[in-house]
Backbone as XML, in Angstrom:
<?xml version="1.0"?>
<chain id="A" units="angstrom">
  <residue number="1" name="UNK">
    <atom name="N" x="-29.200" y="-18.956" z="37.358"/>
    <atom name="CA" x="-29.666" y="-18.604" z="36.040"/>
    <atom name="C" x="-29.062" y="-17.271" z="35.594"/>
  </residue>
  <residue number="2" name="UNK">
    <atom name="N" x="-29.026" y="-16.284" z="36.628"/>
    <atom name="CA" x="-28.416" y="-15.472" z="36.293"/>
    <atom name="C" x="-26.988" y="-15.091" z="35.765"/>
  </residue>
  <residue number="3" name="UNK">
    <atom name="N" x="-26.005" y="-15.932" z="36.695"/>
    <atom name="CA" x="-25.013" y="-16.245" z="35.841"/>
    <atom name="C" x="-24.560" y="-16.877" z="34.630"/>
  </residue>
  <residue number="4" name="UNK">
    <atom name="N" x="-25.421" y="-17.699" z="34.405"/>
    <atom name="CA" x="-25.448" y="-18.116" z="33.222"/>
    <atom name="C" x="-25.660" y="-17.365" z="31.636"/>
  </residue>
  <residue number="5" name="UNK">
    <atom name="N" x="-26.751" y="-16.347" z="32.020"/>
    <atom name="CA" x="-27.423" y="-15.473" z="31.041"/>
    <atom name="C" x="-25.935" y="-14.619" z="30.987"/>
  </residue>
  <residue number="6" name="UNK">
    <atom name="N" x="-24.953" y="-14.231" z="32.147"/>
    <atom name="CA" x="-24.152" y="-13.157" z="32.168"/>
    <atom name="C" x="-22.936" y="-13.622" z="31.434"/>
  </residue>
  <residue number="7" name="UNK">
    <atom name="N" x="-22.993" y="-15.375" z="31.452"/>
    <atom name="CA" x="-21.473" y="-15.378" z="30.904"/>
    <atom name="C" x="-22.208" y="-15.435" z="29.250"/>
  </residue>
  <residue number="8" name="UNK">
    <atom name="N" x="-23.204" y="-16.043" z="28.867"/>
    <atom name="CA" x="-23.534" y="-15.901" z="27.548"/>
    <atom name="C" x="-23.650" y="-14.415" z="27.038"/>
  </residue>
  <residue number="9" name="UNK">
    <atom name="N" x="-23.800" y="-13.228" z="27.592"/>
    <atom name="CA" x="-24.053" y="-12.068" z="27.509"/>
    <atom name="C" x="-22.591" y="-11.260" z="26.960"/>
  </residue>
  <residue number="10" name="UNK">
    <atom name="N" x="-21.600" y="-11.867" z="28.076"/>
    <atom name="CA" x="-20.060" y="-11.664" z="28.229"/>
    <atom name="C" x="-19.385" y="-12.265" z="26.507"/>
  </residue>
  <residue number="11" name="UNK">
    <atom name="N" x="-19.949" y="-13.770" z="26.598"/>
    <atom name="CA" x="-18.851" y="-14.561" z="25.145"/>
    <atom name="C" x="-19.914" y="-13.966" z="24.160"/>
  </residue>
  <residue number="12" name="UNK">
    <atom name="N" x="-21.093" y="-12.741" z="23.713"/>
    <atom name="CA" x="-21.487" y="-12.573" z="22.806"/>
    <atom name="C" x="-20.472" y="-11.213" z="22.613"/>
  </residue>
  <residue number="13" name="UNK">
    <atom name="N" x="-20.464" y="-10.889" z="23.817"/>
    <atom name="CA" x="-20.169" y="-9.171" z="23.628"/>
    <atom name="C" x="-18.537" y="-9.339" z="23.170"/>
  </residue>
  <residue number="14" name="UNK">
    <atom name="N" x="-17.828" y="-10.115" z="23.306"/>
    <atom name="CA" x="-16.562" y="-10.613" z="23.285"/>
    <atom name="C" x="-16.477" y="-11.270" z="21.833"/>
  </residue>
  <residue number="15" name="UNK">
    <atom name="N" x="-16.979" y="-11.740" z="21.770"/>
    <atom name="CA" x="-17.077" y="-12.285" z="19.929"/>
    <atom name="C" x="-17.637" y="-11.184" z="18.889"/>
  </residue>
  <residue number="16" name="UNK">
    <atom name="N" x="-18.214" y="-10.541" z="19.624"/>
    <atom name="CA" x="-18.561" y="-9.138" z="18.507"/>
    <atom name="C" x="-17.142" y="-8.167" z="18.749"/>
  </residue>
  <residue number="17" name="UNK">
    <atom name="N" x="-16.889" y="-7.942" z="19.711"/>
    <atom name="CA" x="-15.499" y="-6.900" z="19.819"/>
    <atom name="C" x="-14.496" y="-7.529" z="18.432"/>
  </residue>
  <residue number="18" name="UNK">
    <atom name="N" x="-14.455" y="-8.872" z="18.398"/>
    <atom name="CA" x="-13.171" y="-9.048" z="17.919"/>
    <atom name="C" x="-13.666" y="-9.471" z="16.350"/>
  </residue>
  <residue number="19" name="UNK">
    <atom name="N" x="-14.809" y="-9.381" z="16.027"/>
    <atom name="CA" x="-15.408" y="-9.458" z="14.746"/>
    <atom name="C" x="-14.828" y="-7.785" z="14.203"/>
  </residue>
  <residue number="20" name="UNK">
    <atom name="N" x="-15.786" y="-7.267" z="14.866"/>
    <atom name="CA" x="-15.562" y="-5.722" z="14.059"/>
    <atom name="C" x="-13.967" y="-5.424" z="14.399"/>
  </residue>
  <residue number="21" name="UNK">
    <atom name="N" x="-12.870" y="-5.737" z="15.359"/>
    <atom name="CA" x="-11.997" y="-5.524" z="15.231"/>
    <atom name="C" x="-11.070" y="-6.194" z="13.973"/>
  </residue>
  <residue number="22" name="UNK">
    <atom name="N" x="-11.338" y="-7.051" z="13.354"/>
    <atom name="CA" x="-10.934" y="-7.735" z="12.737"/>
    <atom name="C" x="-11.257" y="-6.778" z="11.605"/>
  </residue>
  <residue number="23" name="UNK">
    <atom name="N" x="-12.441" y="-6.318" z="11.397"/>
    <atom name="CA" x="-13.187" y="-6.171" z="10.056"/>
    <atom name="C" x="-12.245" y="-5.145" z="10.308"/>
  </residue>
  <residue number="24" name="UNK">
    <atom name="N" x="-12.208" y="-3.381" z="10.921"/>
    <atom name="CA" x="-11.496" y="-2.644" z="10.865"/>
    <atom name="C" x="-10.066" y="-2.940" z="10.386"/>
  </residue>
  <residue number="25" name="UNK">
    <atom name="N" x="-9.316" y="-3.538" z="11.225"/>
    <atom name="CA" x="-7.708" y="-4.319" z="10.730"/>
    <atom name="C" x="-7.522" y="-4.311" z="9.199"/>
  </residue>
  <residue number="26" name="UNK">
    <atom name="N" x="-8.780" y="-5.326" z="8.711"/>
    <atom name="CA" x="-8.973" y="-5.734" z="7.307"/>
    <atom name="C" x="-8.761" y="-4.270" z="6.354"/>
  </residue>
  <residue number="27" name="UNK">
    <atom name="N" x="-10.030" y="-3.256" z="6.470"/>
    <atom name="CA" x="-10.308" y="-2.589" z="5.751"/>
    <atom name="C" x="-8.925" y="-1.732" z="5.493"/>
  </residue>
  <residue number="28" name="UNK">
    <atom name="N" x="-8.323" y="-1.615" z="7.148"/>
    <atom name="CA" x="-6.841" y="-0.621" z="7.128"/>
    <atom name="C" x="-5.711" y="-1.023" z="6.249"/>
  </residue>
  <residue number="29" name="UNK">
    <atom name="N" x="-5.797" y="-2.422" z="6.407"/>
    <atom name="CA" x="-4.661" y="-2.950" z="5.253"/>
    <atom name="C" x="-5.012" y="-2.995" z="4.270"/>
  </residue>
  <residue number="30" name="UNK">
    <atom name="N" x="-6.420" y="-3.320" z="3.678"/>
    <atom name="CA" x="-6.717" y="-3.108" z="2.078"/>
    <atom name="C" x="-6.173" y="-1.632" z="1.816"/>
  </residue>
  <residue number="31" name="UNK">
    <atom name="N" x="-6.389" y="-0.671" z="2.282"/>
    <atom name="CA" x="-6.672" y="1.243" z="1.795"/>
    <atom name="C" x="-4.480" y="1.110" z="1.812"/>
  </residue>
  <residue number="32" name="UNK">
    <atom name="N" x="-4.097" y="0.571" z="2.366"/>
    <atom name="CA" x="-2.717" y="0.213" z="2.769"/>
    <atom name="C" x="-1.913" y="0.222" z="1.184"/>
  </residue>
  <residue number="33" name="UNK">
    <atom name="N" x="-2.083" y="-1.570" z="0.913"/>
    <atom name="CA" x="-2.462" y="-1.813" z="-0.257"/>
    <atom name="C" x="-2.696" y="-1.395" z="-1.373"/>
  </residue>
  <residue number="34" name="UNK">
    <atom name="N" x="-3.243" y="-1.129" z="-1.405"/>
    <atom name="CA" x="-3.955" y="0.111" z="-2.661"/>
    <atom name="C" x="-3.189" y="1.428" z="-3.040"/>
  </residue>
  <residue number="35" name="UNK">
    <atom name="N" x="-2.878" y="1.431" z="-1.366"/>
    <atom name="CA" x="-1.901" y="3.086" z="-1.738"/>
    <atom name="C" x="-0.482" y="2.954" z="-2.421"/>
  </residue>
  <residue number="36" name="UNK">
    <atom name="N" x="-0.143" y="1.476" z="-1.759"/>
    <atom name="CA" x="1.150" y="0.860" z="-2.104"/>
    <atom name="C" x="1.383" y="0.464" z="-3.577"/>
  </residue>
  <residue number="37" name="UNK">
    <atom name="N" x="0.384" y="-0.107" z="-4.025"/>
    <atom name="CA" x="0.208" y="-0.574" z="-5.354"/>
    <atom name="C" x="0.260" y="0.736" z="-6.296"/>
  </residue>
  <residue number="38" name="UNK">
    <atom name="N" x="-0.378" y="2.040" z="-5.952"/>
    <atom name="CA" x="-0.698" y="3.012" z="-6.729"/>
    <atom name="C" x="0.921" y="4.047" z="-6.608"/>
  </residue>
  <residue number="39" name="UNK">
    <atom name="N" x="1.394" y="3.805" z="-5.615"/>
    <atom name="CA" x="3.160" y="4.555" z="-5.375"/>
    <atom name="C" x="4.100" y="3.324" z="-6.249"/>
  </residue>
  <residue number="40" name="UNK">
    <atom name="N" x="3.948" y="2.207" z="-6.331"/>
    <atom name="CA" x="4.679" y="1.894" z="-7.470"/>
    <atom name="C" x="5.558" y="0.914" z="-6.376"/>
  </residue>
  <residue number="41" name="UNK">
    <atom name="N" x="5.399" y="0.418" z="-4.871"/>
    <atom name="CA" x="6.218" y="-0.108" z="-4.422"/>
    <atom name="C" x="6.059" y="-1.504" z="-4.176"/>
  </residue>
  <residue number="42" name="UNK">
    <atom name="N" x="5.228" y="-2.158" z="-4.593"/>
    <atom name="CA" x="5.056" y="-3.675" z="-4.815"/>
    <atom name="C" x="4.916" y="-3.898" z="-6.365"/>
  </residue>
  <residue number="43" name="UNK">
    <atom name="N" x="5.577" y="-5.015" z="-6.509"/>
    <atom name="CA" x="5.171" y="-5.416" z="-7.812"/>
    <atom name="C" x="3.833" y="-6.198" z="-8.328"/>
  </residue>
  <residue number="44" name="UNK">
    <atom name="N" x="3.393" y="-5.595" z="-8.910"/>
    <atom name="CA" x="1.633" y="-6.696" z="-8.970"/>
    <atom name="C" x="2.241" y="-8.097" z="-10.082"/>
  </residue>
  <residue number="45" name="UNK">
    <atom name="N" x="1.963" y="-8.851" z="-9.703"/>
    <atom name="CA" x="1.994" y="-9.963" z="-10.538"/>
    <atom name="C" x="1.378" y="-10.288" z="-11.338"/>
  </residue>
  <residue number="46" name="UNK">
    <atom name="N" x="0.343" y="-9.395" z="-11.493"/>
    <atom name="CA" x="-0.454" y="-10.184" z="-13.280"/>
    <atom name="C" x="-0.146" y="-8.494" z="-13.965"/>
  </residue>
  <residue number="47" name="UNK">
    <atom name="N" x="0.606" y="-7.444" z="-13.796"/>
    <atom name="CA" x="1.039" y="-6.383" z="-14.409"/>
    <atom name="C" x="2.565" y="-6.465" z="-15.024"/>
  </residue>
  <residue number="48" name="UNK">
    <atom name="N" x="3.286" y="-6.431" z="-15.836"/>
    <atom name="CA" x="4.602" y="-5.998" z="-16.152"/>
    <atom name="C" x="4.885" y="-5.012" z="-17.020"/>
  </residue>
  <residue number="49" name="UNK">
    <atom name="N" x="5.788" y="-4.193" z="-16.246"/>
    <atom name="CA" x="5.878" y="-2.690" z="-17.147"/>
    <atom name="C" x="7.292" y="-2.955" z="-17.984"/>
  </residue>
  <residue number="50" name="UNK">
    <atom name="N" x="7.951" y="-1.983" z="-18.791"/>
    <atom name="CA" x="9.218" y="-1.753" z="-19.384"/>
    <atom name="C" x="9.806" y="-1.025" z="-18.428"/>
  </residue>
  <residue number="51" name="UNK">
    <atom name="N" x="11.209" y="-0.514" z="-18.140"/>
    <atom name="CA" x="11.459" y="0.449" z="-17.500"/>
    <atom name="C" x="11.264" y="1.941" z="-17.696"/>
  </residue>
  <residue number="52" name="UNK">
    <atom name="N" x="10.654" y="1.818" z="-19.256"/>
    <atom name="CA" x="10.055" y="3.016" z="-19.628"/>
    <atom name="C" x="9.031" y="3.484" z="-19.212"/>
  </residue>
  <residue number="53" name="UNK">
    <atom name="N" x="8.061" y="2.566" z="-18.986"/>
    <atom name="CA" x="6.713" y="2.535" z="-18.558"/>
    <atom name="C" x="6.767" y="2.868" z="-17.036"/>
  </residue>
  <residue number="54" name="UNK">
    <atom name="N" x="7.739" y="2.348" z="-16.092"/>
    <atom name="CA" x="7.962" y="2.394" z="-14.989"/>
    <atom name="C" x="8.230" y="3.690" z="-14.710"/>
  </residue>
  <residue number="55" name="UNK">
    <atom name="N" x="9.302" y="4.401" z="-15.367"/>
    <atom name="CA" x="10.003" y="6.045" z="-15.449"/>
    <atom name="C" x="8.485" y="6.648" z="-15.657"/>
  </residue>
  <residue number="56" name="UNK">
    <atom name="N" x="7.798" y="6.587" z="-16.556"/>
    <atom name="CA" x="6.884" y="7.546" z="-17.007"/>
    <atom name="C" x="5.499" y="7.489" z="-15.460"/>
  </residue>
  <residue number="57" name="UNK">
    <atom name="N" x="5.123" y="6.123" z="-15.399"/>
    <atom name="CA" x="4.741" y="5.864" z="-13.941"/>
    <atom name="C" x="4.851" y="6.827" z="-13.156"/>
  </residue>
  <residue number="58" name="UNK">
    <atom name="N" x="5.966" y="6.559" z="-12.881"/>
    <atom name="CA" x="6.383" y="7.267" z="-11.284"/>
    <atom name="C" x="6.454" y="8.778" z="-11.667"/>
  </residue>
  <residue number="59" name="UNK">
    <atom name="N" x="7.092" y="9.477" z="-13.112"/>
    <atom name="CA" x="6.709" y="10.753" z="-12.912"/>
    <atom name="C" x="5.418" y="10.891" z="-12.845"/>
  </residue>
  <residue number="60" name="UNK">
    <atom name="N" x="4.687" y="10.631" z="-13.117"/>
    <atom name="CA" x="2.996" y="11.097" z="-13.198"/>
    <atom name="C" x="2.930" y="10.873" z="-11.774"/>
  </residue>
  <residue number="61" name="UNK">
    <atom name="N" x="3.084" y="9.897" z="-11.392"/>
    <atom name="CA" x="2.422" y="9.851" z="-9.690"/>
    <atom name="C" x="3.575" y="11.070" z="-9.061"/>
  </residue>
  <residue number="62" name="UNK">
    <atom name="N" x="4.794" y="11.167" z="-9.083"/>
    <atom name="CA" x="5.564" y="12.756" z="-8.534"/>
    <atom name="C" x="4.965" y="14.023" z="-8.907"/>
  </residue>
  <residue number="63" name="UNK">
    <atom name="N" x="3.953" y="13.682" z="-10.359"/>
    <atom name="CA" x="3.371" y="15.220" z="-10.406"/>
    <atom name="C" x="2.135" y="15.452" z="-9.987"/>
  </residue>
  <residue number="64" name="UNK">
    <atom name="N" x="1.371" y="14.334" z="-9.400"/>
    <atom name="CA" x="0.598" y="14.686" z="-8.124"/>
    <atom name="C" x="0.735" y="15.386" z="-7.154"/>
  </residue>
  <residue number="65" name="UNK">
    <atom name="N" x="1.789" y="14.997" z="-6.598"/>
    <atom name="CA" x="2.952" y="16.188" z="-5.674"/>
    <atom name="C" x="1.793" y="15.854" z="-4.292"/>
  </residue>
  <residue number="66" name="UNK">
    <atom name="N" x="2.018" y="17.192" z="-3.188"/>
    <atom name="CA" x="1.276" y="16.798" z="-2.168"/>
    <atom name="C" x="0.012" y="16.862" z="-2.028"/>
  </residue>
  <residue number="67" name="UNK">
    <atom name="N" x="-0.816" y="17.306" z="-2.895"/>
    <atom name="CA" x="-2.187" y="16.614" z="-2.724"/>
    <atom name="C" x="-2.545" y="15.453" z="-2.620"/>
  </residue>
  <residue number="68" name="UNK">
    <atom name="N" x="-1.683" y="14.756" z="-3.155"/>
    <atom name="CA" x="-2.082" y="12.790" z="-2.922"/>
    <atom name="C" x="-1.595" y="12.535" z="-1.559"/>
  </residue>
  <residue number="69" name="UNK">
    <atom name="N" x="-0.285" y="12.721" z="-1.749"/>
    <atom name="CA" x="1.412" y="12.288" z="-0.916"/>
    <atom name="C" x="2.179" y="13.220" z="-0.026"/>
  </residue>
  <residue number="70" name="UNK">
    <atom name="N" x="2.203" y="12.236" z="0.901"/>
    <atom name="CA" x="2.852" y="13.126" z="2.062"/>
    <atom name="C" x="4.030" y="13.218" z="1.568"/>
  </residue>
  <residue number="71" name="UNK">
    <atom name="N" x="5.128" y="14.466" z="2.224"/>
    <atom name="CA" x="6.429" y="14.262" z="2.203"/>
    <atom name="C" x="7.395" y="12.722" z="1.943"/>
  </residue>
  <residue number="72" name="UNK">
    <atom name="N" x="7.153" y="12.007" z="2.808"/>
    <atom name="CA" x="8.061" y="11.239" z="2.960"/>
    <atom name="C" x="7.543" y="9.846" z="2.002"/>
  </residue>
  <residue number="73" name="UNK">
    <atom name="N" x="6.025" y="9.491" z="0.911"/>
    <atom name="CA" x="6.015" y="9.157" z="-0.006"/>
    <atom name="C" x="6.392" y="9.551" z="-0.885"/>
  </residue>
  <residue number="74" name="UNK">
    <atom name="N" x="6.682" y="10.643" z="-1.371"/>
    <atom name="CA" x="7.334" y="11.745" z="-2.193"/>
    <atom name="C" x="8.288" y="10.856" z="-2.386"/>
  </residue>
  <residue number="75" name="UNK">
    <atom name="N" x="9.501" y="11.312" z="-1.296"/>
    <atom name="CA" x="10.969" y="10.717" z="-1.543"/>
    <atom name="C" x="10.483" y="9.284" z="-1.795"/>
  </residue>
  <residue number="76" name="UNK">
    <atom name="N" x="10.177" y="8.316" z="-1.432"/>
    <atom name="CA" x="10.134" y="7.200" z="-1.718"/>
    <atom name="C" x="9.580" y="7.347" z="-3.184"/>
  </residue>
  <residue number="77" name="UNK">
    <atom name="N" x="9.214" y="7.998" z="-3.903"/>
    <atom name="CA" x="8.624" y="7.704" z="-4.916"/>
    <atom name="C" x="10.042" y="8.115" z="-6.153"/>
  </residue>
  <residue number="78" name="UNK">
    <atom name="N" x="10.774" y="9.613" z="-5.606"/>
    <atom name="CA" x="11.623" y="10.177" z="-6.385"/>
    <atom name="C" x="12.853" y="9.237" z="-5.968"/>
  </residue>
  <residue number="79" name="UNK">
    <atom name="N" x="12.851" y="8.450" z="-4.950"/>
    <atom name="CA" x="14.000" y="7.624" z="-4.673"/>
    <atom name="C" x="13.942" y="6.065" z="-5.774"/>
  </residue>
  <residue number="80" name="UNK">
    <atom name="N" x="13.130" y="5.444" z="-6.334"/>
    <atom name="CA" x="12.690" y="4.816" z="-7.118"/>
    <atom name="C" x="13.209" y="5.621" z="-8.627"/>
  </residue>
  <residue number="81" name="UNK">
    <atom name="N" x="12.364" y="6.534" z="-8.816"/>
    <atom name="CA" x="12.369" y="7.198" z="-9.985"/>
    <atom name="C" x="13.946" y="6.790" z="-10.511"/>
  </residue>
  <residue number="82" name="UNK">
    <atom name="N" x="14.367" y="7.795" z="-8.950"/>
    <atom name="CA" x="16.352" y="7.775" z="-9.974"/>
    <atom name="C" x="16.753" y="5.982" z="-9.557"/>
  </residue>
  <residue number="83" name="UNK">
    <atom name="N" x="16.689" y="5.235" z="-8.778"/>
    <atom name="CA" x="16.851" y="3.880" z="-8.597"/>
    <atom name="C" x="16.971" y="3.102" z="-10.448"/>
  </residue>
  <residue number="84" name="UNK">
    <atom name="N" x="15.452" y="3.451" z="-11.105"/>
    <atom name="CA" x="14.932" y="2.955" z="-11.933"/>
    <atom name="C" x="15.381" y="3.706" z="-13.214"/>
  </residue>
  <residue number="85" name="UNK">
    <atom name="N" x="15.702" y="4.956" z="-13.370"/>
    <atom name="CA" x="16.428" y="5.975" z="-14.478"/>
    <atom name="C" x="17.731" y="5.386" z="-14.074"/>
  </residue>
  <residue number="86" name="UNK">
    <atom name="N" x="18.866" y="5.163" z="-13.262"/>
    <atom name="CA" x="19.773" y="4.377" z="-12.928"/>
    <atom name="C" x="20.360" y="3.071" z="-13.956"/>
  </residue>
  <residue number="87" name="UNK">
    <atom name="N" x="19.013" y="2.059" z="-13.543"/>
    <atom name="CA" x="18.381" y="0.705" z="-13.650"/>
    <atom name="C" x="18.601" y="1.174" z="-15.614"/>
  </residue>
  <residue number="88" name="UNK">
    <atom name="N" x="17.842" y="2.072" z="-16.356"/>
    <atom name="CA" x="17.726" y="1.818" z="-17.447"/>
    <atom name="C" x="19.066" y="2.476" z="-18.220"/>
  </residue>
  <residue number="89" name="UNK">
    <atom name="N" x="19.759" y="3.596" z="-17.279"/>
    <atom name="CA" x="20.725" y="3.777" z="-18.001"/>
    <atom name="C" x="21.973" y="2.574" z="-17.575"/>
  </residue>
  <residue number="90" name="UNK">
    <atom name="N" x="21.950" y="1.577" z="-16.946"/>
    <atom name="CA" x="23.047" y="0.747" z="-17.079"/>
    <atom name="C" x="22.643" y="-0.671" z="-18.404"/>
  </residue>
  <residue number="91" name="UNK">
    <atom name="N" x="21.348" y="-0.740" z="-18.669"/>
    <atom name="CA" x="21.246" y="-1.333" z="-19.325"/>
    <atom name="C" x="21.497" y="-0.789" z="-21.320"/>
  </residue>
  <residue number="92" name="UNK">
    <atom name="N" x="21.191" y="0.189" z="-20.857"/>
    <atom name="CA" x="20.818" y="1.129" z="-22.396"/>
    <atom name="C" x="22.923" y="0.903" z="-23.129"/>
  </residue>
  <residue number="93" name="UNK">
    <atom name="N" x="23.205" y="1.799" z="-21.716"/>
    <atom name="CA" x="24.689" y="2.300" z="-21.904"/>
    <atom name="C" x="25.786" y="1.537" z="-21.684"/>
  </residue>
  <residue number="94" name="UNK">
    <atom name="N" x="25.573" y="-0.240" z="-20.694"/>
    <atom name="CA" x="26.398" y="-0.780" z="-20.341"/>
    <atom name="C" x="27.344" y="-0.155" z="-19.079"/>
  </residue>
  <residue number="95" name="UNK">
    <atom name="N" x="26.776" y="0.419" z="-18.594"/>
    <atom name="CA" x="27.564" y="0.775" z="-16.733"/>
    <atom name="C" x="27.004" y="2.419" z="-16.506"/>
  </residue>
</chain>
């Protein structure tokens, strides 16, 4: 009897580990997500900007500066910026 109670004791304690591990996982990639969406590096699919809208975007999120953003979102953000100022002067100017 006793073993019995121990392996049911064992597959509860084992099914809860990997519940809340799961839930944690979850929550880390939502906050992930969110940060990603708000730096401008996925495209949301029910959103579409101009490339104007996009330029003006990304400066506002660069003049957050490091209170939001670490260093190395920074560049990813100012690496876009000119990507996308690039992007509108080949269209505006033709090359």
């Amino acid at each position: 009897m006793k073993r019995v109670m121990m392996i049911v004791a064992a597959s509860i304690m084992a099914t809860s580990v990997t519940a809340l591990a799961a839930e944690h996982t979850h929550k880390a990639h939502d906050e992930k997500c969110i940060k990603e969406c708000q730096m401008l590096i996925r495209n949301c699919n029910l959103e579409v900007d101009t490339i104007q809208q996009r330029i003006s975007k990304l400066r506002t999120e660069l003049g957050k500066g490091s209170a939001v953003y670490t260093a190395e979102e920074l560049q990813i953000l100012e690496q876009k910026l000119q990507d996308t100022q690039k992007n509108f002067n080949t269209i505006t100017m033709g090359g």
